[in-house]
C-alpha angles and dihedrals in degrees: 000000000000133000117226143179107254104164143009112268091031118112109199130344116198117200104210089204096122087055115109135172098281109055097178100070138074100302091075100046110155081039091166087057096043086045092052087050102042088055098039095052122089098222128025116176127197128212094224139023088244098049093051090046080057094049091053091053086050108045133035098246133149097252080232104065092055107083128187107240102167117213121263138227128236116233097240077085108082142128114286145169112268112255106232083194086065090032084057093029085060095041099236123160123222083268118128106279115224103192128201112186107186143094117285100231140165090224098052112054096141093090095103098245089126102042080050094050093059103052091039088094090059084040093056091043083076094021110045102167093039111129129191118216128199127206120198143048137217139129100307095056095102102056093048082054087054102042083057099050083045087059099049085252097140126174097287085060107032115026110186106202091181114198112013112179132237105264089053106051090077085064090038085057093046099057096032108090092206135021107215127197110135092172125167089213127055127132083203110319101229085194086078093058093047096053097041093053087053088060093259115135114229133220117191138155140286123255106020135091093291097084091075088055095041105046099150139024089255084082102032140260147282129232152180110273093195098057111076103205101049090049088058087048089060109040086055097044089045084057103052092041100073144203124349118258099237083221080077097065107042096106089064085056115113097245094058093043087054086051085050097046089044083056106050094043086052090046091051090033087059097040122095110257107272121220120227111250119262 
């Protein structure tokens, strides 16, 4: 989250993209600061419709000075052809690849690894060699480790990578089938974008901020995680349907997401100056 001074004749513009779904908890520390600042900018904008509904329940702003503006994705993600030397690196068999990119954080245990543990023994039953892999790394590592030990899921069936760097995941996206992360509680979820613009299809949840990343079934769907066999569903159906048509994620491209921007500081550059609400 940061103001800046975009251009000349406006006083102060606030980016919401640090915002996520649960506005009470450490990510607004200094509440009282990022508060002040949210109601005394001109423009706010918001990276989803849901994190800007749970901005307006949480500031006293006008509805019309908070503006959607998406993430975008940067072009090193593209669709590419899949490396057999990271495949092999990674020791990965020809199986199906489901893929999960985030930090692994106790605070953050919405992100569906558990609902997808549980329905990886039926998944395997028409997919034996079908392996689910697992990017990222945080404090809560070790107890996903363990809940999937708990469940008889050993390394032939979850592989846990922990932290891949940058200039790999583009090679991660490319050999993985489906990108899942049927969470209950992104802001946005920029790892969808990043998958889809590799060519990977994306499965996320219902209800949370991935619905503005994944608008149509050209890029993939979103599901209940709490509900087993439509999570199944999905997850089969994500697999026979292939790979994204790039044409789906260009505008999410830079160069549409400048127009956009142009658009939206124009459109506040040209507004009479709004008051914040009493």
């Amino acid at each position: 989250m940061s103001t800046w001074h975009p251009l000349p004749g406006v006083s102060r513009a606030f980016s919401g993209r640090g915002i996520g779904c649960r506005p009470t908890v450490s990510i607004f520390g200094h509440r009282r600061l990022k508060r002040a600042a949210v109601e005394n900018s001109d423009l706010v904008t918001a990276v989803s419709r849901v994190t800007r509904r749970r901005l307006l329940g949480w500031a006293n702003l006008d509805p019309h000075r908070v503006r959607v503006l998406p993430n975008t994705v940067r072009d090193v993600f593209a669709p590419g052809i899949a490396s057999p030397a990271y495949r092999r690196r990674l020791g990965l068999r020809g199986g199906p690849v489901l893929l999960t990119v985030g930090r692994l954080a106790s605070t953050e245990r919405s992100k569906g690894h558990e609902p997808i543990f549980t329905i990886l023994p039926a998944l395997r039953v028409q997919f034996p060699d079908l392996v689910y892999v697992i990017a990222g790394d945080g404090d809560d590592r070790e107890r996903l480790e363990a809940r999937a030990r708990k469940l008889g899921l050993g390394q032939e069936t979850v592989r846990f990578l922990g932290y891949v760097p940058d200039e790999e995941l583009p090679d991660l996206y490319r050999l993985a089938d489906l990108f899942v992360m049927p969470s209950a509680t992104e802001g946005f979820g920029i790892v969808y974008l990043e998958a889809a613009a590799c060519g990977l299809r994306v499965l996320g949840g219902v209800g949370d901020g991935s619905n503005d990343a994944i608008q149509d079934d050209r890029v993939g769907a979103t599901v209940d995680p709490d509900d087993p066999k439509a999570l199944l569903r999905a997850i089969e159906t994500g697999l026979s349907n292939g790979r994204v048509d790039p044409a789906a994620i260009e505008a999410y491209r830079r160069p549409h997401f400048a127009r956009l921007a142009r658009l939206v500081l124009t459109g506040l550059m040209e507004a009479p100056s709004q008051r914040r609400l009493p």
